[in-house]
C-alpha positions in Angstrom: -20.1 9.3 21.0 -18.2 11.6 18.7 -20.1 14.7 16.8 -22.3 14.2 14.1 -20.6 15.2 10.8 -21.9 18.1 9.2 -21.9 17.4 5.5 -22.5 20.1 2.9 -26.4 19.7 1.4 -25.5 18.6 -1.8 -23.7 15.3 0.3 -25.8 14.7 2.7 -29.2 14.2 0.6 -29.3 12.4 -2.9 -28.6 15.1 -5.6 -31.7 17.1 -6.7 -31.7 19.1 -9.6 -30.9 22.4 -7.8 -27.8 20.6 -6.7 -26.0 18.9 -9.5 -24.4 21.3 -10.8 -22.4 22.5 -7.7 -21.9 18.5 -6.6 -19.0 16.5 -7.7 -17.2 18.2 -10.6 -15.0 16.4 -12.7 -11.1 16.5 -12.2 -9.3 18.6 -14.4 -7.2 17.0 -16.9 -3.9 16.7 -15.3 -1.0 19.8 -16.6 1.9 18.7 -18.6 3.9 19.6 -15.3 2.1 17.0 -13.4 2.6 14.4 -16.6 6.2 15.0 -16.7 6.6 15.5 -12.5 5.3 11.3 -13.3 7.1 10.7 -16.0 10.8 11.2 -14.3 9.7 9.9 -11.2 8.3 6.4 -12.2 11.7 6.3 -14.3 13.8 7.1 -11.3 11.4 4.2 -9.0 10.4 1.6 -10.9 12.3 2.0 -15.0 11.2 -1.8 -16.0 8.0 -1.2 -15.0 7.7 2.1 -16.5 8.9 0.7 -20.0 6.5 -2.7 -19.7 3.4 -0.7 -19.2 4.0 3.6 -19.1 4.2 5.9 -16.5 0.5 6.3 -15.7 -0.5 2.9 -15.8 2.6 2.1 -13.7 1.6 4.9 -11.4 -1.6 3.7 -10.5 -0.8 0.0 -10.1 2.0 1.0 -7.3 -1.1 3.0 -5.8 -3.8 0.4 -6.0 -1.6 -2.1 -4.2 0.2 0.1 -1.8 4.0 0.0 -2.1 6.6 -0.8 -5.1 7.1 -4.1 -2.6 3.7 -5.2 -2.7 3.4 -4.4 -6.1 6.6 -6.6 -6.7 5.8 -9.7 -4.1 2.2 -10.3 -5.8 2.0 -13.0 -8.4 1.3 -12.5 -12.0 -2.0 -13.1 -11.0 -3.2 -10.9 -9.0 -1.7 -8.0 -11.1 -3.8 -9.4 -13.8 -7.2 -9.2 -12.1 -6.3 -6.2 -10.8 -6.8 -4.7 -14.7 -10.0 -7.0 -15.4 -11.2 -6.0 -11.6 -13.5 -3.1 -13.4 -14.9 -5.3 -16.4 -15.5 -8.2 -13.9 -17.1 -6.6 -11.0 -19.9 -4.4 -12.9 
């Protein structure tokens, strides 16, 4: 059986009041580096896409289904619950 895994005290308990604060922060918004690192890149992959629905959107479709293949290969379908997954599934 492999080690237990030691988890900080904030993780391994629900959060308590003491806690919060040092728990989960919130991502910082990305830099305008990053945004334009995306912007050239999803034009140099995947321009059609990128023009249809923007570099971030793009971005994270290609993530949520894996490859530029998938993302191609699944029907017109799929790609659309894949946007209404987070209204549907509340």
């Amino acid at each position: 059986m492999p080690p237990a895994l030691l988890l900080p005290p904030c993780l391994a308990h629900p959060p308590c009041s003491h806690c919060t604060p040092a728990c989960p922060l919130p991502s910082p918004p990305p830099s305008p580096q990053l945004y334009d690192y995306l912007k050239s890149r999803m034009m140099a992959v995947a321009p059609n896409l990128t023009v249809l629905v923007g570099e971030l959107v793009g971005a994270r479709l290609i993530a949520h289904v894996g490859s530029l293949v998938n993302l191609a290969k699944a029907p017109a379908s799929t790609i659309q619950i894949l946007g209404a997954e987070k209204a549907l599934f509340r």
